[in-house]
C-alpha atoms as an extended CHARMM CRD file, in Angstrom:
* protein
*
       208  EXT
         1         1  UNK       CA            195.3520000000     -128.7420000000      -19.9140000000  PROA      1               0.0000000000
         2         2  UNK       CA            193.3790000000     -125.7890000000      -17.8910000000  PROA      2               0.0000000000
         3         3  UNK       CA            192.8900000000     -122.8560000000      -19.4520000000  PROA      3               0.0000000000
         4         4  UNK       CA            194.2030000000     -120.1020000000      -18.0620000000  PROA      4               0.0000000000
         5         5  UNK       CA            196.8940000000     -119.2910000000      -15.3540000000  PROA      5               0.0000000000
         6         6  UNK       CA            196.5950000000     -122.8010000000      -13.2920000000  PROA      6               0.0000000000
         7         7  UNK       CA            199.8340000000     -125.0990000000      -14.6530000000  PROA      7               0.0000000000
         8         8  UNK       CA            199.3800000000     -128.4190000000      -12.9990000000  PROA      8               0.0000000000
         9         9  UNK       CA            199.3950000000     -131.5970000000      -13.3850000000  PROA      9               0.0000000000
        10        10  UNK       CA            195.8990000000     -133.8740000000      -12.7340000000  PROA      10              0.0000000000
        11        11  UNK       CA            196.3990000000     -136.8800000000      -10.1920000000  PROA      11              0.0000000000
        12        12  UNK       CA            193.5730000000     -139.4340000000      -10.9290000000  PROA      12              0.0000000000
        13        13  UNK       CA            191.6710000000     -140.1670000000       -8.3560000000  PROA      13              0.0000000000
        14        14  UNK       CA            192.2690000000     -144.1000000000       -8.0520000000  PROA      14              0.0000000000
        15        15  UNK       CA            196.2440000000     -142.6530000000       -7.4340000000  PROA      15              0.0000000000
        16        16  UNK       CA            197.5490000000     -144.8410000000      -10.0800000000  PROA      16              0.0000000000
        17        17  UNK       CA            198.0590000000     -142.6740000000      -12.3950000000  PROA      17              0.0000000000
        18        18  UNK       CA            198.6590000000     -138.5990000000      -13.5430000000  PROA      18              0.0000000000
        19        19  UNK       CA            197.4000000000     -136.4420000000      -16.4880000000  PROA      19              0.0000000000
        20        20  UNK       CA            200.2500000000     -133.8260000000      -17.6630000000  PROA      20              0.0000000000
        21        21  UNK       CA            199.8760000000     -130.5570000000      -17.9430000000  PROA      21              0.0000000000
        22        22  UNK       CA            200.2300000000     -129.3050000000      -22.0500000000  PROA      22              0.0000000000
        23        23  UNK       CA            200.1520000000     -125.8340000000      -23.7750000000  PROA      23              0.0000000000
        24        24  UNK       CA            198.1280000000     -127.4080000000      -26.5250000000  PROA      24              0.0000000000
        25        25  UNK       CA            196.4560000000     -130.1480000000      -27.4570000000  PROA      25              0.0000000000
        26        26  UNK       CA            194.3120000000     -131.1840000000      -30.7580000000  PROA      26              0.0000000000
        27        27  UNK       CA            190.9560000000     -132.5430000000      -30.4890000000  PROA      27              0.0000000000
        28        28  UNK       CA            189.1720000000     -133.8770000000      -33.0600000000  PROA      28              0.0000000000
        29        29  UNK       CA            191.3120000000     -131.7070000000      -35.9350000000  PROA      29              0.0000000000
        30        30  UNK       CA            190.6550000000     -128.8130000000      -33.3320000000  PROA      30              0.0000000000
        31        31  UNK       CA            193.8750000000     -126.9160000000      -31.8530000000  PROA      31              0.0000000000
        32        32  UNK       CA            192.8850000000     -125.8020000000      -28.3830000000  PROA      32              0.0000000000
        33        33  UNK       CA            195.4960000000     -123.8780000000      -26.5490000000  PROA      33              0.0000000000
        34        34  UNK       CA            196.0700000000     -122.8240000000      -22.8980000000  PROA      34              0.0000000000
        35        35  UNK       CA            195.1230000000     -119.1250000000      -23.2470000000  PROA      35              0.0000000000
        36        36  UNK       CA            192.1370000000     -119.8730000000      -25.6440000000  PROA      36              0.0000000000
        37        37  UNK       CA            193.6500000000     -118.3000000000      -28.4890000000  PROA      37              0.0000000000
        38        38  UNK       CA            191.7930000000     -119.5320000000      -32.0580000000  PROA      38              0.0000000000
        39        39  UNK       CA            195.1370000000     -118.1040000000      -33.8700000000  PROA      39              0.0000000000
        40        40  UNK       CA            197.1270000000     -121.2010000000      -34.2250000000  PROA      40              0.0000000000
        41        41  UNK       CA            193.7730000000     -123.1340000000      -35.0290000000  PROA      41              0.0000000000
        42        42  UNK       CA            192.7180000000     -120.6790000000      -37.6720000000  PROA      42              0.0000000000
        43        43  UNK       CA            196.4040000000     -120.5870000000      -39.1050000000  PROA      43              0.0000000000
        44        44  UNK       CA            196.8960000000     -124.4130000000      -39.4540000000  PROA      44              0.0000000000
        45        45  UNK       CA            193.4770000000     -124.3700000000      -41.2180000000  PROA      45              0.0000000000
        46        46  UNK       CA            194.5730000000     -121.8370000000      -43.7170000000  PROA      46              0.0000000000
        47        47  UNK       CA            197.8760000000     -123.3970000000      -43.9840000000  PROA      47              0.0000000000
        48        48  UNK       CA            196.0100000000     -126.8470000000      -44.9410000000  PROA      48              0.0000000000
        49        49  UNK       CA            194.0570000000     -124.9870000000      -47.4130000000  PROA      49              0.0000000000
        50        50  UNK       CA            196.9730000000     -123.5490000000      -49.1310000000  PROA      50              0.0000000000
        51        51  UNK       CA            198.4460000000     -126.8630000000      -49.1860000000  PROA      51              0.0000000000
        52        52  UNK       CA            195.5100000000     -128.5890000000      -50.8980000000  PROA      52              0.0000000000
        53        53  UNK       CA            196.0000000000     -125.5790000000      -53.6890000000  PROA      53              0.0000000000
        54        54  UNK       CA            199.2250000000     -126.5290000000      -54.3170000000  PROA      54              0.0000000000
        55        55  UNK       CA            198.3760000000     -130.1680000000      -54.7720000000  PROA      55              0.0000000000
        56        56  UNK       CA            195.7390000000     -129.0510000000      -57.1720000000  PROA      56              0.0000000000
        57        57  UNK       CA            197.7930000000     -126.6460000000      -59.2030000000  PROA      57              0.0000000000
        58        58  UNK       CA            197.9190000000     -129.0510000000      -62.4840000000  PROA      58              0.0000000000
        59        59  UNK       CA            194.3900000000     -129.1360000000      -62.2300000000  PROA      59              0.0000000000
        60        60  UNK       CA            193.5680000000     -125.7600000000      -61.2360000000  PROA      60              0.0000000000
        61        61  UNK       CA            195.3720000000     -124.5670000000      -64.3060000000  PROA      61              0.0000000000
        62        62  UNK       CA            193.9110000000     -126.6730000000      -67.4080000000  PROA      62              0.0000000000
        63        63  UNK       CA            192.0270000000     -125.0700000000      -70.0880000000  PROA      63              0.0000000000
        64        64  UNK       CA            189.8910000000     -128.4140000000      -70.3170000000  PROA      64              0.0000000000
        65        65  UNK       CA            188.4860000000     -128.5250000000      -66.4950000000  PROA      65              0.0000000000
        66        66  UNK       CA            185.4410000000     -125.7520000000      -66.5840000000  PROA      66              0.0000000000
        67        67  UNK       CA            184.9720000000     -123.1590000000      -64.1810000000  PROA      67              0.0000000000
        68        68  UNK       CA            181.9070000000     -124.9090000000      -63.0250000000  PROA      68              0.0000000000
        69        69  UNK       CA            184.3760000000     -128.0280000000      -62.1880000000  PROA      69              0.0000000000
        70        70  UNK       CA            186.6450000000     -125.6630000000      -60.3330000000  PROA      70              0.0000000000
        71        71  UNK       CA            184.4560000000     -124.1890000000      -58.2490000000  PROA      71              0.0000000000
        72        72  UNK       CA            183.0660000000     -127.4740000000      -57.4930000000  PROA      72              0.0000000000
        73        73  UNK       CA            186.1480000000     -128.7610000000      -56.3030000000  PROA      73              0.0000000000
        74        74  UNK       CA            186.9900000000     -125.1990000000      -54.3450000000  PROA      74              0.0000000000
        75        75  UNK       CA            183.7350000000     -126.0620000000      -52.2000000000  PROA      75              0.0000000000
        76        76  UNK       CA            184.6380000000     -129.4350000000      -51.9560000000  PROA      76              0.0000000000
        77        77  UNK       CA            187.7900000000     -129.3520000000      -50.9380000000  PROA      77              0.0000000000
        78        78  UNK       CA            189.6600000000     -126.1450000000      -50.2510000000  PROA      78              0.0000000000
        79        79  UNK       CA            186.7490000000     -124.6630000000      -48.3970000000  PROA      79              0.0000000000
        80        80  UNK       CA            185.8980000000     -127.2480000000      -46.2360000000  PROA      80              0.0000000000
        81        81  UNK       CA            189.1220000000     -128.0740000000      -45.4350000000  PROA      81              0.0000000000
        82        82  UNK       CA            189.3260000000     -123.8980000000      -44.3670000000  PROA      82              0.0000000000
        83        83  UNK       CA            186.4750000000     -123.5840000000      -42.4750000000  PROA      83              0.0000000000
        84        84  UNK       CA            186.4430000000     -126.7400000000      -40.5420000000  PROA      84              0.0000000000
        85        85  UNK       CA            185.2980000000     -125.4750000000      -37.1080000000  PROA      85              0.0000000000
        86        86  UNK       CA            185.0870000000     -121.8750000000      -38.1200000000  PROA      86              0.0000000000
        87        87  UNK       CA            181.8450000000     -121.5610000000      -36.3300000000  PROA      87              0.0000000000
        88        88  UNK       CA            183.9240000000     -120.5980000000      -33.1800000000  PROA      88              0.0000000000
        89        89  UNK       CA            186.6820000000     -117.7860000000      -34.5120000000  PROA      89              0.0000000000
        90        90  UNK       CA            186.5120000000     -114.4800000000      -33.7340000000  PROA      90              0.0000000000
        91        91  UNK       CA            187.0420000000     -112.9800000000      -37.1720000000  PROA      91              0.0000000000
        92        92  UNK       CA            190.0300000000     -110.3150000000      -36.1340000000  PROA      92              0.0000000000
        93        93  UNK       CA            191.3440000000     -108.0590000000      -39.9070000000  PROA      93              0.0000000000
        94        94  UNK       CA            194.1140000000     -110.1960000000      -40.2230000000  PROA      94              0.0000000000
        95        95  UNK       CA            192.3160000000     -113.4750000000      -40.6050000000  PROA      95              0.0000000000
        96        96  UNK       CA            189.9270000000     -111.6980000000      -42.7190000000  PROA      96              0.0000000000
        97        97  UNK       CA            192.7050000000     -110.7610000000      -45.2630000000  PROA      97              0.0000000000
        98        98  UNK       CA            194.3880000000     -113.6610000000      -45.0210000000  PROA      98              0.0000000000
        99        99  UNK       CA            191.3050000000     -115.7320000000      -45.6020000000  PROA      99              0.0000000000
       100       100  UNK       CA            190.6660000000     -113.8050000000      -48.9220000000  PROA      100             0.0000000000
       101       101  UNK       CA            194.1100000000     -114.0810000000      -49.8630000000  PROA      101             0.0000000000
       102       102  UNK       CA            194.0650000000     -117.7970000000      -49.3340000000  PROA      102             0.0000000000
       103       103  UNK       CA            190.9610000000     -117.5080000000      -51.5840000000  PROA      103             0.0000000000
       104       104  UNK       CA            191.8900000000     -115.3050000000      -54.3890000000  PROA      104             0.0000000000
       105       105  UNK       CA            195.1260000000     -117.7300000000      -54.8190000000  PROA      105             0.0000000000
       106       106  UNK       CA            192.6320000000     -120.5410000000      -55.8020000000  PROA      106             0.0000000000
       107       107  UNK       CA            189.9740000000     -118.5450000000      -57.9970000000  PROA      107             0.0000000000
       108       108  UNK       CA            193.4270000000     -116.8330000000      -59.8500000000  PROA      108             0.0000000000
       109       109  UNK       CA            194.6090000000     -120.1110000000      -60.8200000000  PROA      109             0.0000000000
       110       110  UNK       CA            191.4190000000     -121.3240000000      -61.5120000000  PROA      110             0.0000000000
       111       111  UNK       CA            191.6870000000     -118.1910000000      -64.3010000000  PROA      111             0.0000000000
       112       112  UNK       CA            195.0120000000     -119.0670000000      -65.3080000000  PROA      112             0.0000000000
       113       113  UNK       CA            196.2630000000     -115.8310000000      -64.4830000000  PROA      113             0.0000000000
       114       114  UNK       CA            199.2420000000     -114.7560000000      -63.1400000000  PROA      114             0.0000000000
       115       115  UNK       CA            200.0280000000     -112.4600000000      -60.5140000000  PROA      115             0.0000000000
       116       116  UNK       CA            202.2820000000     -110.8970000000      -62.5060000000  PROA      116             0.0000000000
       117       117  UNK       CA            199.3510000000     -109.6540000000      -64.7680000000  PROA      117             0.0000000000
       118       118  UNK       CA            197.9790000000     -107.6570000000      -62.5910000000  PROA      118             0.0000000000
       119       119  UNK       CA            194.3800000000     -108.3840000000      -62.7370000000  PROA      119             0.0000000000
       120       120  UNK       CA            192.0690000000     -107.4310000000      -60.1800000000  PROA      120             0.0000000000
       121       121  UNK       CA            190.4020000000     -109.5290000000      -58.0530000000  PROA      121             0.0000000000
       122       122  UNK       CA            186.9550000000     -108.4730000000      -59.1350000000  PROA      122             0.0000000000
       123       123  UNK       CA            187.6240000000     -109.0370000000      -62.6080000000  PROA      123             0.0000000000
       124       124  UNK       CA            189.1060000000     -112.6250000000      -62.0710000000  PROA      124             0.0000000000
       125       125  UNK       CA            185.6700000000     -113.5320000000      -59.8970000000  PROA      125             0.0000000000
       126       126  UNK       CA            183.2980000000     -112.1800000000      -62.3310000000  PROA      126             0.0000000000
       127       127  UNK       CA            185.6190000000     -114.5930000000      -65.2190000000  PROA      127             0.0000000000
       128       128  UNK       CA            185.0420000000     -117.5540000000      -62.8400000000  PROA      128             0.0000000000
       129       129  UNK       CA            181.2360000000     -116.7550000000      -61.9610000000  PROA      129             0.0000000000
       130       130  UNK       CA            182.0520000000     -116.6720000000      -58.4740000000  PROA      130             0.0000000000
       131       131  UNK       CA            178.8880000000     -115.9860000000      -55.8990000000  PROA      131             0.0000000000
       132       132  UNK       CA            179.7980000000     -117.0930000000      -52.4100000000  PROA      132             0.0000000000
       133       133  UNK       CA            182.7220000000     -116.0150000000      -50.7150000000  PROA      133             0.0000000000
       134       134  UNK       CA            184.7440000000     -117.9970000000      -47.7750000000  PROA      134             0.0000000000
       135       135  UNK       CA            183.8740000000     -115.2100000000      -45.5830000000  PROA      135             0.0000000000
       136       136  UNK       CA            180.4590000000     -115.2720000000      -46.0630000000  PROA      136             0.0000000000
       137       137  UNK       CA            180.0170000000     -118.7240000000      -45.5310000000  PROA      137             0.0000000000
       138       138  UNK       CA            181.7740000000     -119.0000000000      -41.9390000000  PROA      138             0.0000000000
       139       139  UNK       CA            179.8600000000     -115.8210000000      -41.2870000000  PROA      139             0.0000000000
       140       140  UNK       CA            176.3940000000     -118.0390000000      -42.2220000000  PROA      140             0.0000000000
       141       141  UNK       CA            178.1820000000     -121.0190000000      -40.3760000000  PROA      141             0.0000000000
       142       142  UNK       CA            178.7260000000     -119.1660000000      -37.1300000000  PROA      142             0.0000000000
       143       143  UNK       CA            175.1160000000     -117.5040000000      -37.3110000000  PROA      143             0.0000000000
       144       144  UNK       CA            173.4100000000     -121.2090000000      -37.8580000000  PROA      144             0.0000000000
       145       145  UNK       CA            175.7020000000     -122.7150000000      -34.8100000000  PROA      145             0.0000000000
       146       146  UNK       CA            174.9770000000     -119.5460000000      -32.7220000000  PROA      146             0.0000000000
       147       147  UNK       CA            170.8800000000     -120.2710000000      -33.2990000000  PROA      147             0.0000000000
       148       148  UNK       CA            171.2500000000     -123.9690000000      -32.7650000000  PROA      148             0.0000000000
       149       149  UNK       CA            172.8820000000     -123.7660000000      -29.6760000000  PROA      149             0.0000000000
       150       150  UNK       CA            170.2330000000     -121.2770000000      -28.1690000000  PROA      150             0.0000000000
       151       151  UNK       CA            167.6840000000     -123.4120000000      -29.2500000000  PROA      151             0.0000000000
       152       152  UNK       CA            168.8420000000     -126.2180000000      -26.9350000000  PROA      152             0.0000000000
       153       153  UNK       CA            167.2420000000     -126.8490000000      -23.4640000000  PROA      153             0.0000000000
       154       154  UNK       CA            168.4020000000     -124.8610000000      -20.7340000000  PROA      154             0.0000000000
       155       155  UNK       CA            171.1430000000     -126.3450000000      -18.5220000000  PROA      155             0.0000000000
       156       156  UNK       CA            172.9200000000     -128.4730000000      -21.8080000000  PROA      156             0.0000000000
       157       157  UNK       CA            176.9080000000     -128.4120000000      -21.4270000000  PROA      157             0.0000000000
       158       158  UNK       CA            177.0300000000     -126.3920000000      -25.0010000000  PROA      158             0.0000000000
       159       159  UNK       CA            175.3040000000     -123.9610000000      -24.0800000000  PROA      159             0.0000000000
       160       160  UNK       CA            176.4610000000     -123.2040000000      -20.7530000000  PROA      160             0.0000000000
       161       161  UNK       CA            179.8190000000     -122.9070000000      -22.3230000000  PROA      161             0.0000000000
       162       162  UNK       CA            178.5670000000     -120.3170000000      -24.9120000000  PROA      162             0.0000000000
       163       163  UNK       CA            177.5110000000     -118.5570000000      -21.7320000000  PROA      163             0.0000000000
       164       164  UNK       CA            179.8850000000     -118.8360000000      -19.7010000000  PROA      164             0.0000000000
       165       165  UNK       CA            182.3670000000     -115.9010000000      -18.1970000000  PROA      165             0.0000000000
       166       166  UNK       CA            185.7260000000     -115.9470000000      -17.0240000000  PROA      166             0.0000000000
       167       167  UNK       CA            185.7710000000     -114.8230000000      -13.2600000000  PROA      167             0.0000000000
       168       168  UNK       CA            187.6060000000     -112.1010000000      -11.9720000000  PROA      168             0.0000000000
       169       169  UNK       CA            188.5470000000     -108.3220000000      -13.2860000000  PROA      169             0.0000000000
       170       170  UNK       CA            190.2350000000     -108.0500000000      -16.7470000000  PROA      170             0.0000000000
       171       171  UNK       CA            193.3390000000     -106.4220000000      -18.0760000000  PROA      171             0.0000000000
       172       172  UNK       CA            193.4330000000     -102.6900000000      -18.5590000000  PROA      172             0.0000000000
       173       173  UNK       CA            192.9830000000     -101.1510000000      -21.6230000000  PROA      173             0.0000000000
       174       174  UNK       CA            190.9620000000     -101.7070000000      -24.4950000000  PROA      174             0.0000000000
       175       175  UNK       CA            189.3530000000     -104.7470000000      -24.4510000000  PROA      175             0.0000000000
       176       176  UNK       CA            189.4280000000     -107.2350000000      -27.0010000000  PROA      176             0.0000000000
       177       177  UNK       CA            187.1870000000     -108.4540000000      -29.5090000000  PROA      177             0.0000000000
       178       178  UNK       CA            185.0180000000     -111.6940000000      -28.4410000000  PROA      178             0.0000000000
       179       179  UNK       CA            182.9710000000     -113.9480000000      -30.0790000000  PROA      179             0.0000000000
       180       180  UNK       CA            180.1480000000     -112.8360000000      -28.9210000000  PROA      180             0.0000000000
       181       181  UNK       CA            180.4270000000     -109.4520000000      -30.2620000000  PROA      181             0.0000000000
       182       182  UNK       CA            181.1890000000     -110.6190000000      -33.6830000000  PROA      182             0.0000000000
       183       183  UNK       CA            177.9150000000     -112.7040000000      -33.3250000000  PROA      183             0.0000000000
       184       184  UNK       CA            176.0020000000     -109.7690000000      -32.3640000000  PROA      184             0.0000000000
       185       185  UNK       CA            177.6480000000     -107.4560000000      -35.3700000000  PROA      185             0.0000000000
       186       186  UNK       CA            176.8920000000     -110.1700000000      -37.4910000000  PROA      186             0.0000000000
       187       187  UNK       CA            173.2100000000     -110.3600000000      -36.2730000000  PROA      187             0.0000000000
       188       188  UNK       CA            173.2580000000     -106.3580000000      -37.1640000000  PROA      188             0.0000000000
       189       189  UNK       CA            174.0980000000     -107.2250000000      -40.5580000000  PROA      189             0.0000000000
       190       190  UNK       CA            171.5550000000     -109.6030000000      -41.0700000000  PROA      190             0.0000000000
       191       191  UNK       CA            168.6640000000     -107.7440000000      -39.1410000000  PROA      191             0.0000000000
       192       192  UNK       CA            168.5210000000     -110.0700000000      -36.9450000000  PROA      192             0.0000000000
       193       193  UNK       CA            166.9560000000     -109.8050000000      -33.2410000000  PROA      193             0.0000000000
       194       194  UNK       CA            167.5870000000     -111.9540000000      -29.8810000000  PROA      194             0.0000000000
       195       195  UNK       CA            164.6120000000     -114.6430000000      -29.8690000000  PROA      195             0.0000000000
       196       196  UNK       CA            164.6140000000     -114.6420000000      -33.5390000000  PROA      196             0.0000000000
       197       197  UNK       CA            166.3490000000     -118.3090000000      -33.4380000000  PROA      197             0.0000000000
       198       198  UNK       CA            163.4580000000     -119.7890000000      -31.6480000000  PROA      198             0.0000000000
       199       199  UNK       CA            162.2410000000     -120.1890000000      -35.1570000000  PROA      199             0.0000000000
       200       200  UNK       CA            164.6530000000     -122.4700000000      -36.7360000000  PROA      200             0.0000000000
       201       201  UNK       CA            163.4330000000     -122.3430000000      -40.7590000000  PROA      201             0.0000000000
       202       202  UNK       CA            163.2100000000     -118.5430000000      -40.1280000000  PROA      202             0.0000000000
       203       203  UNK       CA            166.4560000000     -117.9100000000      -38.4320000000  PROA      203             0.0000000000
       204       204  UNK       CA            168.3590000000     -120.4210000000      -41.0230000000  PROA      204             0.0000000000
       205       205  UNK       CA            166.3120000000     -118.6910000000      -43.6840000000  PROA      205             0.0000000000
       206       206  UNK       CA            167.5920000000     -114.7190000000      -42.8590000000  PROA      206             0.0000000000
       207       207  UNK       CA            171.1150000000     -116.1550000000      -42.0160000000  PROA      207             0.0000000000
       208       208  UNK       CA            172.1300000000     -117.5690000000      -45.8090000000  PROA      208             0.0000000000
């Protein structure tokens, strides 16, 4: 697969054989598309997640599992299972909201209430005691990744690629959100500075 506009096949170079050109491919649980796009990544992830909180329900909803059980198993399971990867989304509004909807259906059953209550979301977290928040931790994820891979030595394939620029002019009009400005908009949040990850325990430190 190339990403981009190149659609070919690859011819190996002993002749005997040829590489086909795909849309998509997975790699290592990792959806990787032609175009670059994380949306079908980030939706199969939530889609797994949703899954999983189905196959908990039973559990999910019994008076004699504790909240501290629960959100165990939300960190456990549904979470990772979520976030696997997340350190390279761009976080766009509609993954954001579907992320906390994803979340809020877990913590709401955890509550054993209905939807049909009507109970805010606020009030259900404060019942289960919840403190960290799926957003927050990709947001620390992407922040610890981002300082890691600076850290590394000059020249190293990941790092290149976190560099790296696609040639040529882009399309008009406003121009999208990338990765790299979410990691600088999340380094405003933080009060974070460029350099600041050359000190590992510091930059892991500020970024939790």
């Amino acid at each position: 697969m190339a990403i981009g506009n190149t659609l070919r096949d690859l011819q190996l170079e002993d002749g005997k054989g040829i590489i086909s050109h795909v849309n998509e491919y997975t790699y290592v649980g990792v959806r990787i598309t032609k175009d670059g796009n994380h949306e079908p990544q980030i939706n199969d992830r939530i889609n797994r997640g949703r899954a999983a909180i189905t196959k908990l329900n039973s559990i999910l909803w019994d008076r004699d599992v504790t909240p501290k059980t629960k959100t165990h198993i939300y960190h456990t399971i549904v979470e990772s299972t979520i976030t696997y990867a997340a350190e390279t989304w761009r976080l766009k509004a509609k993954t954001v909201t579907k992320l906390n909807s994803t979340e809020m259906d877990f913590w709401r059953r955890s509550a054993r209430i209905s939807r049909k209550e009507k109970i805010r979301n606020t009030i259900i977290k404060q019942k289960m005691n919840v403190v960290r928040f799926v957003l927050y931790d990709i947001k620390t994820k992407q922040l610890q990744s981002y300082g890691h891979v600076q850290r590394l030595e000059e020249g190293s394939l990941p790092k290149e690629v976190m560099k790296w620029s696609p040639p040529g002019r882009r399309k008009r009009g406003r121009p999208k959100l990338t990765w790299a400005d979410g990691i600088r908009g999340l380094m405003g949040e933080k009060g974070l500075m460029e350099e600041d990850w050359n000190d590992r325990d510091n930059w892991r430190k500020k970024t939790i």
